[in-house]
Every structure is written in structure tokens, then in C-alpha cells.
One Martini backbone bead per residue (centre of mass of N, CA, C, O) as a GRO file, in nm:
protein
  408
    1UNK     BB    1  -0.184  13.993 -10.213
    2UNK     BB    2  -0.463  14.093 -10.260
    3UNK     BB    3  -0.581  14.107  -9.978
    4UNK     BB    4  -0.352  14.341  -9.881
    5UNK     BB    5  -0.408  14.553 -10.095
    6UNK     BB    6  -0.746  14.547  -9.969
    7UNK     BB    7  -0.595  14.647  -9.663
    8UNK     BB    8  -0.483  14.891  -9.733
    9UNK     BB    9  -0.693  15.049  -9.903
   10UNK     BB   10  -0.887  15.050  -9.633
   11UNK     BB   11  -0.709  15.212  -9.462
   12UNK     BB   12  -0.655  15.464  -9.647
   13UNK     BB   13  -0.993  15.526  -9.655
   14UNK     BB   14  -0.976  15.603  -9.356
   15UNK     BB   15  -0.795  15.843  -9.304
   16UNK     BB   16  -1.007  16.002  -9.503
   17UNK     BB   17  -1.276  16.083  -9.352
   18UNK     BB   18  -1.206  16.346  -9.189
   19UNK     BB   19  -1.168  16.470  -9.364
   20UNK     BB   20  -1.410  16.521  -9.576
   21UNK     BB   21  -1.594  16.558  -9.398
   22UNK     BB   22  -1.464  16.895  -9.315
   23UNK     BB   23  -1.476  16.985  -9.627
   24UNK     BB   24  -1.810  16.993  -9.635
   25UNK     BB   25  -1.872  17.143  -9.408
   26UNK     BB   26  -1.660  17.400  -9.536
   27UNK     BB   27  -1.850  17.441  -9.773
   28UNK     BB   28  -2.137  17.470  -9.624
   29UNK     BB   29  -2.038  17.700  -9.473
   30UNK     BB   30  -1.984  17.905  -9.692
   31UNK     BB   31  -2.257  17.931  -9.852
   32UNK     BB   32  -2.407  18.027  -9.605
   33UNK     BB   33  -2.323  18.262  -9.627
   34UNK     BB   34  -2.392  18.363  -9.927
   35UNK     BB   35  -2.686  18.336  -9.871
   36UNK     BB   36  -2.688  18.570  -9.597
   37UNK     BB   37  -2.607  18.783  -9.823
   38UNK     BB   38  -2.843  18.686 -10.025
   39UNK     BB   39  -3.047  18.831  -9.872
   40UNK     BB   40  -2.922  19.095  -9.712
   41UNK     BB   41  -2.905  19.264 -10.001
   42UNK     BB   42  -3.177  19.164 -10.161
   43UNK     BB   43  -3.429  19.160  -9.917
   44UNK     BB   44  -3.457  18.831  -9.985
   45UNK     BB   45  -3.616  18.498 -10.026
   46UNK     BB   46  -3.636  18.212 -10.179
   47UNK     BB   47  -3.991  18.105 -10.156
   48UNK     BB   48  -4.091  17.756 -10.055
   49UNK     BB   49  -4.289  17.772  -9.810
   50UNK     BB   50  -4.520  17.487  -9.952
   51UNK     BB   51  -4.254  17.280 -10.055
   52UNK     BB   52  -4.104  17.027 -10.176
   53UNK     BB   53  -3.778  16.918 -10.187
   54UNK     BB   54  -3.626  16.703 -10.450
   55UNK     BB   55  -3.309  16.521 -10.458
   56UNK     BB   56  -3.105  16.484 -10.727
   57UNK     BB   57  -2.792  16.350 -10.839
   58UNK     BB   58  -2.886  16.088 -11.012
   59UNK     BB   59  -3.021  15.854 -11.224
   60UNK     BB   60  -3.080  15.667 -10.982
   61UNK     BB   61  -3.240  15.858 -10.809
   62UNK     BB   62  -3.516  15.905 -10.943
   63UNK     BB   63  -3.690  15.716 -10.954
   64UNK     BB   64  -3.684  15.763 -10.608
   65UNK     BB   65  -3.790  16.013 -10.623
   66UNK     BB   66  -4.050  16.003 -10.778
   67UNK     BB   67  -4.185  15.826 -10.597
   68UNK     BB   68  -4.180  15.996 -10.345
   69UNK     BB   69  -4.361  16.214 -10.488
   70UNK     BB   70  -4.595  16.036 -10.588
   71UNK     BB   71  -4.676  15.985 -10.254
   72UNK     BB   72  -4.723  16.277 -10.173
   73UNK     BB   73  -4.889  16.398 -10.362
   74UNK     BB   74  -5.122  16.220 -10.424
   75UNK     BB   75  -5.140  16.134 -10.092
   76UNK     BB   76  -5.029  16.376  -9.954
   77UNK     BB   77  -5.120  16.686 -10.092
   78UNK     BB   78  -4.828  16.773 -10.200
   79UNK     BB   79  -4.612  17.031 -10.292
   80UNK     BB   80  -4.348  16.963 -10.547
   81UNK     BB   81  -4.004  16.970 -10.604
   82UNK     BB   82  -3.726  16.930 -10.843
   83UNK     BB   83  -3.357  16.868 -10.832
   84UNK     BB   84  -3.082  16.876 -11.046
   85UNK     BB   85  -2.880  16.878 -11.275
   86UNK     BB   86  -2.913  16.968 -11.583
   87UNK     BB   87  -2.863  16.666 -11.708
   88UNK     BB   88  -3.130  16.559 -11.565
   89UNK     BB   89  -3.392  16.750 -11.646
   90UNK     BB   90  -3.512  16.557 -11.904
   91UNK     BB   91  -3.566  16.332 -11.779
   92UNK     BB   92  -3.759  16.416 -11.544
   93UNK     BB   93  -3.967  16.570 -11.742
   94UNK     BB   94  -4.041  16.286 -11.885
   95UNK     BB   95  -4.139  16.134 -11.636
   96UNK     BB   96  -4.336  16.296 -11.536
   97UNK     BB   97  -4.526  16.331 -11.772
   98UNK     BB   98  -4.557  16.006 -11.823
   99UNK     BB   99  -4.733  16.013 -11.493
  100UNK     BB  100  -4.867  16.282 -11.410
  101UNK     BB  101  -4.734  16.495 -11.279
  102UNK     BB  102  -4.739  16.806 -11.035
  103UNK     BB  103  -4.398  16.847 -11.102
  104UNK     BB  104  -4.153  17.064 -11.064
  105UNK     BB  105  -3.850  17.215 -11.211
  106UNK     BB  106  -3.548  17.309 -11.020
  107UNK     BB  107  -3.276  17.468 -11.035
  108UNK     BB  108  -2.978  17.392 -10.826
  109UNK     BB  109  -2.900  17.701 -10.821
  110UNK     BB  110  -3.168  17.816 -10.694
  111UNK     BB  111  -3.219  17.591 -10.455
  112UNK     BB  112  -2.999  17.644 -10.253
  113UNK     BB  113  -3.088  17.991 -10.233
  114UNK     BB  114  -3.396  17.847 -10.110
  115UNK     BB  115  -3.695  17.823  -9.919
  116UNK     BB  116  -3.836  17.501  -9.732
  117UNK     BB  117  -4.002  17.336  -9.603
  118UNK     BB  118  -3.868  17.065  -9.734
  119UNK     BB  119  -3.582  16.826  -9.766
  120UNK     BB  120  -3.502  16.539  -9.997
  121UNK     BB  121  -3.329  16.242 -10.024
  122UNK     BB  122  -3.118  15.992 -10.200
  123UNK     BB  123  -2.855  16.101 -10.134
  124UNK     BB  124  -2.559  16.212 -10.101
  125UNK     BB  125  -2.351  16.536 -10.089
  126UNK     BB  126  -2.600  16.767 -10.101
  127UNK     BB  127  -2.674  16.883  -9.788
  128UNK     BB  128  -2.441  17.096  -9.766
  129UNK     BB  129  -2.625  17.323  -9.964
  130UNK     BB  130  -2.812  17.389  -9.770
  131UNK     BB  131  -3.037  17.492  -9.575
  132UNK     BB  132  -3.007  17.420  -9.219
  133UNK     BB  133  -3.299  17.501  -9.127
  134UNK     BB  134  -3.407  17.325  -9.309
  135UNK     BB  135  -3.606  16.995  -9.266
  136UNK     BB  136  -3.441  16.685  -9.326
  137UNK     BB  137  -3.434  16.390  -9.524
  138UNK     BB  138  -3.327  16.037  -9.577
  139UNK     BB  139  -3.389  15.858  -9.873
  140UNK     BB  140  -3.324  15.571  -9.972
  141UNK     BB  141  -3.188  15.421 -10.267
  142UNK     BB  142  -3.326  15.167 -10.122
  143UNK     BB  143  -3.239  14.905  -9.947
  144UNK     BB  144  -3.074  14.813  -9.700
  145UNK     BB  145  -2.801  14.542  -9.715
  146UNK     BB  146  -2.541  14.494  -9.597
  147UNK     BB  147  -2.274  14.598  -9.777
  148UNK     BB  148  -1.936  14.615  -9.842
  149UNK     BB  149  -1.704  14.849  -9.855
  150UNK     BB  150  -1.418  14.992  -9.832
  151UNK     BB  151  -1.460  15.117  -9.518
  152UNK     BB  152  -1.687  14.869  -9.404
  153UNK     BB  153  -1.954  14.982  -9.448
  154UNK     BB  154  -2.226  15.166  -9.444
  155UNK     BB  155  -2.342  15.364  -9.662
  156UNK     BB  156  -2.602  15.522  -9.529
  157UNK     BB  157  -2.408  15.492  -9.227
  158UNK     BB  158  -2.146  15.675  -9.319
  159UNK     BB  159  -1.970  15.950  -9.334
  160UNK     BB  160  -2.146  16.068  -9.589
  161UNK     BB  161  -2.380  16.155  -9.322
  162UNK     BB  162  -2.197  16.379  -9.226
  163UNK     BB  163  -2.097  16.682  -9.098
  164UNK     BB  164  -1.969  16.588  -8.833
  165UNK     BB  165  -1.809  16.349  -8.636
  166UNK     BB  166  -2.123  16.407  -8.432
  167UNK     BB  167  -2.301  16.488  -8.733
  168UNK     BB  168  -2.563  16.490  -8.907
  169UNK     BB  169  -2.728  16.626  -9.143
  170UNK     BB  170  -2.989  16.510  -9.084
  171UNK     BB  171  -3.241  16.516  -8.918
  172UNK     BB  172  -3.392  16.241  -9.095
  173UNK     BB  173  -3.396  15.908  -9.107
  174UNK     BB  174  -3.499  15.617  -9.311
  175UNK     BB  175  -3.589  15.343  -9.264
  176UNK     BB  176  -3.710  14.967  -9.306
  177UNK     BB  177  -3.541  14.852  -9.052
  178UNK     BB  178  -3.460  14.765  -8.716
  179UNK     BB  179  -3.156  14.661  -8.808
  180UNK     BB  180  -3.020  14.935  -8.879
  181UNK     BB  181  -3.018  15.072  -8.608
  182UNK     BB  182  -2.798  14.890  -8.517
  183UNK     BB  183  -2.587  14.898  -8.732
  184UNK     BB  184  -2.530  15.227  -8.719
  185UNK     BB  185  -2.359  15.206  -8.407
  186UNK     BB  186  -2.103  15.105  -8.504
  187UNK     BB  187  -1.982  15.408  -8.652
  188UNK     BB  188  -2.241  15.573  -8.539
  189UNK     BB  189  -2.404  15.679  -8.269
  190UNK     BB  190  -2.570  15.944  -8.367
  191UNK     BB  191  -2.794  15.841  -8.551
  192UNK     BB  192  -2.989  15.713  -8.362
  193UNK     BB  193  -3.122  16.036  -8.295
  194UNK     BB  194  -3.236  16.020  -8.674
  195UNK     BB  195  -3.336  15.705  -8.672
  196UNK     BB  196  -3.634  15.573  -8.872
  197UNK     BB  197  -3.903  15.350  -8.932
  198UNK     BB  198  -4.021  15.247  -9.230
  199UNK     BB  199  -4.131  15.276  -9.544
  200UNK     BB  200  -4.120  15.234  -9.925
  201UNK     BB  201  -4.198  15.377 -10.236
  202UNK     BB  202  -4.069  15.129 -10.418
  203UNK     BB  203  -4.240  14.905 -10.284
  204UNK     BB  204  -4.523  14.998 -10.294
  205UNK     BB  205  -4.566  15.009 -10.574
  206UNK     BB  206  -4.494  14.727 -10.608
  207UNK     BB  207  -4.740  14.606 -10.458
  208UNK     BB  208  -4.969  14.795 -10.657
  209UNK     BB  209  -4.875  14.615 -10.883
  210UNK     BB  210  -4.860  14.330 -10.830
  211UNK     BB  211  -5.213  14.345 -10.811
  212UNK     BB  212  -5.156  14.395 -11.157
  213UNK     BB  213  -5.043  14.185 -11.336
  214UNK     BB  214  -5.231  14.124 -11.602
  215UNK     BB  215  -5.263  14.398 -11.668
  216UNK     BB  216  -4.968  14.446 -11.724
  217UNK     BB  217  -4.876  14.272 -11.925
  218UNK     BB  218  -5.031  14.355 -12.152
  219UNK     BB  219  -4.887  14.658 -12.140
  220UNK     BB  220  -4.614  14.525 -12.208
  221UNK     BB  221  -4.664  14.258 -12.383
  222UNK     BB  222  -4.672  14.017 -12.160
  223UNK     BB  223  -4.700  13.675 -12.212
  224UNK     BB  224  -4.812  13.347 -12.057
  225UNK     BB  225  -4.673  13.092 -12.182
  226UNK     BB  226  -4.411  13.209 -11.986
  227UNK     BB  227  -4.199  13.280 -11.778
  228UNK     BB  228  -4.053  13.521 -11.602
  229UNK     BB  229  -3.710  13.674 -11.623
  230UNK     BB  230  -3.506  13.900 -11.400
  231UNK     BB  231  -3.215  14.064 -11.437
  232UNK     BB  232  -2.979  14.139 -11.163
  233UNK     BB  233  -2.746  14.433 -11.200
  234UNK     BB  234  -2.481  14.575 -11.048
  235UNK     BB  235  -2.207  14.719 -10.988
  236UNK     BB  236  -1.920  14.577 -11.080
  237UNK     BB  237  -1.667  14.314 -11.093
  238UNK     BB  238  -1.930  14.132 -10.948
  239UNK     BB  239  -2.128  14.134 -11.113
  240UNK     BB  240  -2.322  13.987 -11.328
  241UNK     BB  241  -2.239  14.155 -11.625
  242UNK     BB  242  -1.916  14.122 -11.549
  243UNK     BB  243  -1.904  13.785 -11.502
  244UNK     BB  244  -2.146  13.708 -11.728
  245UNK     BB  245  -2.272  13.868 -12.002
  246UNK     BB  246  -2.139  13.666 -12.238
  247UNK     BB  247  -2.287  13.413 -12.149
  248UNK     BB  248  -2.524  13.486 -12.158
  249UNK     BB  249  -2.527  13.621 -12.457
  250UNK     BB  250  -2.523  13.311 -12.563
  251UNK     BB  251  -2.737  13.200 -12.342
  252UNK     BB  252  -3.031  13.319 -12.468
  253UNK     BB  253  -3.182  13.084 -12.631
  254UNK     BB  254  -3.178  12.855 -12.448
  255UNK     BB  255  -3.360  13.027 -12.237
  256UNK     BB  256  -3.588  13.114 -12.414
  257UNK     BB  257  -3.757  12.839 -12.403
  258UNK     BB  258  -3.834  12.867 -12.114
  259UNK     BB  259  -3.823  13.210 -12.093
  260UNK     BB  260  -3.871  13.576 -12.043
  261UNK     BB  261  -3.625  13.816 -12.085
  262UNK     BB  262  -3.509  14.022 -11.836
  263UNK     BB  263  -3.313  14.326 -11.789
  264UNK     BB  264  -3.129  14.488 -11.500
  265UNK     BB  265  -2.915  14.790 -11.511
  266UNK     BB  266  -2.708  14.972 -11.363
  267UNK     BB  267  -2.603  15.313 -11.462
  268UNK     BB  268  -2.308  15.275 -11.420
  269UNK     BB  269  -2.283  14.994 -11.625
  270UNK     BB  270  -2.448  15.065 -11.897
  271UNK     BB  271  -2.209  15.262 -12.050
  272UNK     BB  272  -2.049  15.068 -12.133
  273UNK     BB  273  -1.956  14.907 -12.368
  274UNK     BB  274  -1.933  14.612 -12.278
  275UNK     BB  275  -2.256  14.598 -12.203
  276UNK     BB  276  -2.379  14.726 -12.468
  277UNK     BB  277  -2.301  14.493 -12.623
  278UNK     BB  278  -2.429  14.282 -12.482
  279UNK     BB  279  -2.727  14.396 -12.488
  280UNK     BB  280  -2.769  14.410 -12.759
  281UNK     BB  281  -2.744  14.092 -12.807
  282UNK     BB  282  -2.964  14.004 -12.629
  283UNK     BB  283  -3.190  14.159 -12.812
  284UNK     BB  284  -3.157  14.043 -13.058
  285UNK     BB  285  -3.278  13.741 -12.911
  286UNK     BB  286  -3.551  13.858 -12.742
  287UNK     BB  287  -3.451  14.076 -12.499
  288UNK     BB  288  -3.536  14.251 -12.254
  289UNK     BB  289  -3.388  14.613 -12.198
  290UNK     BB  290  -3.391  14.789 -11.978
  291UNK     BB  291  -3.366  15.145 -11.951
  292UNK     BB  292  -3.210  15.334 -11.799
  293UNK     BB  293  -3.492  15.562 -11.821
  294UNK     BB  294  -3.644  15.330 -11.695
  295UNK     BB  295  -3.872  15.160 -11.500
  296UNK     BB  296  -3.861  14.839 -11.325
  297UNK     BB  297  -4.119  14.811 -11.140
  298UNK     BB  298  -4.300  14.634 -11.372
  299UNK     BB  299  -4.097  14.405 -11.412
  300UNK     BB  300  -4.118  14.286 -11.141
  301UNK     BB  301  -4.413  14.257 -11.103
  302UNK     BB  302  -4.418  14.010 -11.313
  303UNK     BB  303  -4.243  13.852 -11.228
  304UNK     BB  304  -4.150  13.479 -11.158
  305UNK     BB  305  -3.824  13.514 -11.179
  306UNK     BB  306  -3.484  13.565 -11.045
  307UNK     BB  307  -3.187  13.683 -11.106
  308UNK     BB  308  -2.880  13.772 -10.918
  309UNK     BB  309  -2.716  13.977 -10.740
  310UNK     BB  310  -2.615  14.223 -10.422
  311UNK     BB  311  -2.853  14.352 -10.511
  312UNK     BB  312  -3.089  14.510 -10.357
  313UNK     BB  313  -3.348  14.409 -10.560
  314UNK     BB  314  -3.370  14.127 -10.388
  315UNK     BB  315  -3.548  14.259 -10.162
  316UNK     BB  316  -3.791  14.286 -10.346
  317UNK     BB  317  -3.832  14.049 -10.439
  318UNK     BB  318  -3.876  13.869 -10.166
  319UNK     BB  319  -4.123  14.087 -10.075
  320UNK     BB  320  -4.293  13.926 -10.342
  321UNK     BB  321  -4.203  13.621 -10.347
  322UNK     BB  322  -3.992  13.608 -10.547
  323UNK     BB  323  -3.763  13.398 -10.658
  324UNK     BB  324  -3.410  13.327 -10.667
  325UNK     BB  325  -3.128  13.319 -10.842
  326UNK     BB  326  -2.759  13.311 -10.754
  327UNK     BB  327  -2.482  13.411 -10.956
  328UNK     BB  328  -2.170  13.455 -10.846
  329UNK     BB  329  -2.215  13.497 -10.518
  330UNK     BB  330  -2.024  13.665 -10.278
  331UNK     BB  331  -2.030  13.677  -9.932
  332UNK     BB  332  -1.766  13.881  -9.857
  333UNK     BB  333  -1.972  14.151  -9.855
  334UNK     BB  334  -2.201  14.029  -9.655
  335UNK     BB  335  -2.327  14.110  -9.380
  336UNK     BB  336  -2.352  13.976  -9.120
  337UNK     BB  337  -2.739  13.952  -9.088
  338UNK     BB  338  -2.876  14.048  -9.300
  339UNK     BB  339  -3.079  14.082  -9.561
  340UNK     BB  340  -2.913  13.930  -9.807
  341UNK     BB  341  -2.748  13.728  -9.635
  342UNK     BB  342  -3.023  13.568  -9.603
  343UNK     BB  343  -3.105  13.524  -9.909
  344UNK     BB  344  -2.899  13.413 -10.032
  345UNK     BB  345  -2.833  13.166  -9.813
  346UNK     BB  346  -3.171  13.056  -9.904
  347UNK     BB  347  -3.090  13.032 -10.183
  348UNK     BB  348  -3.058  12.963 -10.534
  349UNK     BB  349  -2.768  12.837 -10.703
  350UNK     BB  350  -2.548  12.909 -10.956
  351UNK     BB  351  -2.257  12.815 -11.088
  352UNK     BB  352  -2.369  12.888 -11.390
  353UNK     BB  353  -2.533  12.948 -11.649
  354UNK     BB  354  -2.598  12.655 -11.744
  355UNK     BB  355  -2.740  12.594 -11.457
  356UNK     BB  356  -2.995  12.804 -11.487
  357UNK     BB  357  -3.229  12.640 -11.609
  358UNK     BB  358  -3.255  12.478 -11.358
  359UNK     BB  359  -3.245  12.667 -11.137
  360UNK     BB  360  -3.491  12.772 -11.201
  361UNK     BB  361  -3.728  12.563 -11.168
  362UNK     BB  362  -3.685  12.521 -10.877
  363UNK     BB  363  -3.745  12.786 -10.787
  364UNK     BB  364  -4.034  12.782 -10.901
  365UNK     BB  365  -4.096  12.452 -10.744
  366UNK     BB  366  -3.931  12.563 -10.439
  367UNK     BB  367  -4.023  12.827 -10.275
  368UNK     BB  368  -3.904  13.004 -10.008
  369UNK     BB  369  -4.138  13.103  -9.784
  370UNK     BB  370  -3.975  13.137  -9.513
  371UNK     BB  371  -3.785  13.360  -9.624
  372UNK     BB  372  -4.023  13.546  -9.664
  373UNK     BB  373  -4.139  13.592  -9.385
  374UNK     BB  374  -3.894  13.660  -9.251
  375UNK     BB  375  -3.856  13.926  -9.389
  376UNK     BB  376  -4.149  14.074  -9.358
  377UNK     BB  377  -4.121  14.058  -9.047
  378UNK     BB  378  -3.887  14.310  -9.083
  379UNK     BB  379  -4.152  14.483  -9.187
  380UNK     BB  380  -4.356  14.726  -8.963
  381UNK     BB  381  -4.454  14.901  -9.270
  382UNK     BB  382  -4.577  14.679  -9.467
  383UNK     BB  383  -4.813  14.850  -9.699
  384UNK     BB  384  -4.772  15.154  -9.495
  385UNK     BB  385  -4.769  15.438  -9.687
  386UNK     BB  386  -4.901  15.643  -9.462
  387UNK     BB  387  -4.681  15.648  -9.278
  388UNK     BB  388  -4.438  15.780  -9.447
  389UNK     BB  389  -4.623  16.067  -9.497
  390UNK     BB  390  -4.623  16.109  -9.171
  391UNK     BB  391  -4.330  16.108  -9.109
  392UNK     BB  392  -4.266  16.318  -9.285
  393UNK     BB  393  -4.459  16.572  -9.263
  394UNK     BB  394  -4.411  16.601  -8.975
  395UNK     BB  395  -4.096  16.727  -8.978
  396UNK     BB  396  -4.237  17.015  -8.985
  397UNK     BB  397  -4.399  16.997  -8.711
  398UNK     BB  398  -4.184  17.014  -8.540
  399UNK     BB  399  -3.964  17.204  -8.688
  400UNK     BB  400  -4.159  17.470  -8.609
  401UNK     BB  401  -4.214  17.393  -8.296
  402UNK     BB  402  -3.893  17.442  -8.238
  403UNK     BB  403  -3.885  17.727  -8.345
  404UNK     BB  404  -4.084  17.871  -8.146
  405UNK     BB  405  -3.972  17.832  -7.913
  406UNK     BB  406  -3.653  17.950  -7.979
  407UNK     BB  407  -3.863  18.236  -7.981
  408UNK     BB  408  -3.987  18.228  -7.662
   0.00000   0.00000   0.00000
């Protein structure tokens, strides 16, 4: 019965792909129109034509939103700034202040109707608001997983990408391994047009905090005494703390014998009652919960061992060689062949949390090389966050290129 159900339910949800596409397109287009009446009515218009403009839409994306801002701006010496709800505002402007960026915040109904250098993504569904003349591309939120939707697709390569249903919304879309761009053509072959391969910039961070590990515990007062480990936690029904979070907090002190615990919970599922029950009895019993506004990147890098459900973040632990137990993780969302599909089937998995003690051991004792090995050969730009830098910032210089031929 339930099988059926989500079977309905995905026919139902894919009927509906092509009205939402015509819906946003036929939105962006009204905007179009308004944003063209005020130039022309007003005889000029908003010009940050030196600046890059990273969009960020919600919580999650801040992160990454920051952290490819602060590898533009700092190593490719771009000038940048930030727009998103008035909501994230506060936010974004103490992370920046605690980072030490030099990245402005504007506010994203003056940002929608200024013209900029170029525009950065980092979620779907904010594309269609903004000038289509100015060149833009999409950074994914985390590496792609190859995790299955409702309408069975891949996240970042379904039709929330679409402009119209043969073309994509952005100019250009960076994957990080080149089996994504196999995947793109299941659904959308127009993808392959737009989609290039580079690295990725919480990756890079993650890599250059890595190898900071010793210095970098003392800063966040993380002793040497036990290993670290570091629960990761994506949301929905089948995650980690919704399916596990009260028996975690039951043995939150039995595993404190030998491990220090720290959770990373997802910032859609942090909010819940629920969840805050959970984390609050957790942290009283001595374990750290890094908060939705707080970056997990320091405290990945620190990890010696992590448990993961098949959140995206499970693929950033395995290119940094840190061993992986996946606990009540199921296989049937994950596309075969994908890159979180075979870290799952190559690592050790626990029954229960009660099983976690011991399987957490095992990973630390017998960590699997091959599939660490596997995996970062599938990333032909892992460690080369200049390519990164080289690839958005050409992208302005194409499409300058390609503005005056058809002007010539």
C-alpha cells in the first residue's frame, strides 16, 4: 500500500514539472518587462558592473554562499557582494563581520533590479528574478549525491534548472566529477551545454582547514585524549536524528567513554521541536551541537570518525579519508552507481546506535583506503581551487566576448 502511494504520488508530482517550469519562466518574464520600464523611465540603472553578486536563498546556502565568495575575493581578487531575504541579513553580516570579509550585504529587491558583473547561485528557483543578459552560473549547495526526489530526479539537475523545458536558467553550472554530467542527460539533455567540472569551494576550505588539524583543535578546545566524532545529520523521515535522535540522546554518555561527540544537524530539521528536545538533552550530557548559524567546516576537519545518514556531507568526510559508520541508512534512495551509493556499500554500518560503539572501532581500526582512493580519482580538480576561480571569472569574459561580436 505505501509502495503504491509513493507511486501515485511521484506520477502525481511529475505531471506538475512542466506548468511550474512555463509558471517561473512566465514570472521572470513580467520582472523582465518592469525591471526594462525602470531603466527606461528612469534613464539609468542600478550598475555594479565590477562586482560579483552571490545569491543566497535560505540558511543552507550561506555557507556556501561564503565560502565561494571568500575564495573569489580573497585569491582571485574579485569584488563581491551578497543579497538574500531580509530574514538572512543578520546573519550573513556576522559571518562576514567573524570572517573578516570584505563582502557587502544589498538588500535583494534593489539586487534584482541592478546590473552586475556576474551572478552566483547557489540554490534553484532565485534565477528567474534577476537580468538574463548579465552571465550567470550555478554553484551546488555540497557535491552532488545522486540521491533520489520525489519525481526521481537528480536535485540539482531536474527541472528546477530549467528555464523553459530546453533550456537551463543559468549560463553555466559546475559540477565536481565528471559522472554528474552523465547523470544530467537522463532528464535534461540541454544540461550537457552548461555543465563543466571543476572543484569545489567547502571542499577546498575543508582541505586547507585539514591540514591545520592540531592548531585548529586547540581553537575550538578540542583535547587529544579520545577521537572525535561527528554525527551527520540531512532531514526528512529516513535522517539520522529523526530516525535515531532519542536513542542517540539515551547513549549520548555510554559513547562519550571513548569518543568526543559533536552533531551537525541539517538546518530544515534543526528547527523542529523535536529535534531541539533531542539536541538540548545531548549537549547537557556533554556532547557539542554546532548551531544552524555556525559553519560544520572546522569541526569536519577535526573529525576522526563520523556516523552520517546519506547527507551529501558523508562525501565531503570520505575525500578527507575520515572513515564513515552509516547507521539505519537506506540504499533504495540512492541512485546506482552514484558517488554516496558506493561510499555507503563500502563502509561499515551499525544495526543500531547500540552497535555504534563498537562499529565506530572497527572504522577507526580497518579504514578503507580503496574506496577513499575510488573516490577522489573521480575528482580531476580536487585540491585546485584556482581552476574554480579560473572557470567563474572566464565566464564574464566569454560572455563580454560573445556581447560584442553580436554587437559587431
Amino acid at each position: 500500500m505505501a509502495l503504491r502511494l509513493q507511486t501515485g504520488l511521484r506520477r502525481l508530482f511529475q505531471l506538475t514539472i512542466v506548468p511550474r517550469i512555463w509558471f517561473f519562466y512566465l514570472a521572470g518574464l513580467s520582472l523582465a518587462i518592469v525591471r526594462r520600464l525602470l531603466w527606461t523611465t528612469s534613464g539609468t540603472r542600478g550598475e555594479n558592473s565590477e562586482e560579483i553578486l552571490y545569491v543566497a536563498k535560505n540558511g543552507l546556502s550561506v555557507l556556501y554562499v561564503l565560502e565561494n565568495a571568500r575564495l573569489l575575493s580573497r585569491r582571485g581578487h574579485a569584488k563581491c557582494a551578497v543579497t538574500a531575504p531580509r530574514w538572512l541579513r543578520r546573519e550573513i553580516e556576522q559571518r562576514v563581520r567573524e570572517a573578516n570579509l570584505s563582502i557587502r550585504f544589498t538588500p535583494l529587491h534593489k539586487a534584482i533590479f541592478a546590473k552586475w558583473q556576474l551572478i552566483v547561485y547557489t540554490h534553484h528557483y532565485l534565477g528567474f528574478c534577476f537580468d538574463r543578459t548579465t552571465p550567470s552560473v550555478y554553484v551546488s549547495h555540497g557535491i552532488e549525491t545522486g540521491k533520489k526526489t520525489l519525481y526521481d530526479t537528480l536535485y540539482t539537475y531536474g527541472f528546477k534548472g530549467m528555464r523553459t523545458p530546453r533550456e537551463p536558467v543559468y549560463h553555466t553550472m559546475i559540477a565536481t566529477h565528471a559522472a554528474e554530467i552523465g547523470m544530467v542527460c537522463r532528464e535534461y539533455p540541454s544540461y550537457r551545454a552548461v555543465v563543466t567540472t571543476s572543484t569545489d569551494a567547502v571542499l577546498e576550505r575543508l582541505i586547507r582547514r585539514a591540514a591545520q588539524k592540531q592548531s585548529l583543535k586547540m581553537r575550538l578546545g578540542i583535547a587529544d585524549h579520545k577521537p572525535v566524532a561527528l554525527f551527520m545529520s540531512t532531514w526528512g523521515r529516513p535522517s539520522l536524528m529523526s530516525s535515531h535522535g532519542e536513542e542517540l540522546a539515551r547513549e549520548a554518555e555510554l559513547l562519550r567513554e571513548d569518543f568526543q561527540l559533536v552533531f551537525s544537524v541539517h538546518p530544515k530539521l534543526s528547527g523542529s521541536r523535536r529535534t531541539q528536545s533531542v539536541l538540548r538533552t545531548l549537549a547537557a550530557k556533554g556532547a557539542r551541537v554546532i548551531p544552524p548559524g555556525m559553519s560544520w567546516v572546522d569541526y569536519m576537519a577535526v573529525s576522526d570518525v563520523a556516523v552520517s545518514d546519506i547527507t551529501s556531507m558523508c562525501l565531503y568526510s570520505a575525500l578527507l579519508g575520515i572513515p564513515i559508520v552509516f547507521l539505519g541508512c537506506s540504499l533504495d534512495r540512492l541512485i546506482t552507481g552514484g558517488l554516496v551509493d558506493e561510499v555507503v556499500r563500502y563502509s561499515f554500518h551499525a544495526r543500531s546506535v547500540r552497535d555504534l560503539r563498537t562499529r565506530l572501532w572497527d572504522a577507526l581500526d580497518r579504514p578503507n583506503h580503496d574506496v577513499v582512493k575510488r573516490i577522489r580519482n573521480q575528482f580531476p580538480h580536487l585540491g585546485d581551487a584556482a581552476h574554480l576561480i579560473g572557470t567563474i571569472k572566464s565566464l564574464v569574459t566569454t560572455r563580454a566576448l560573445s556581447g560584442t561580436a553580436a554587437h559587431a
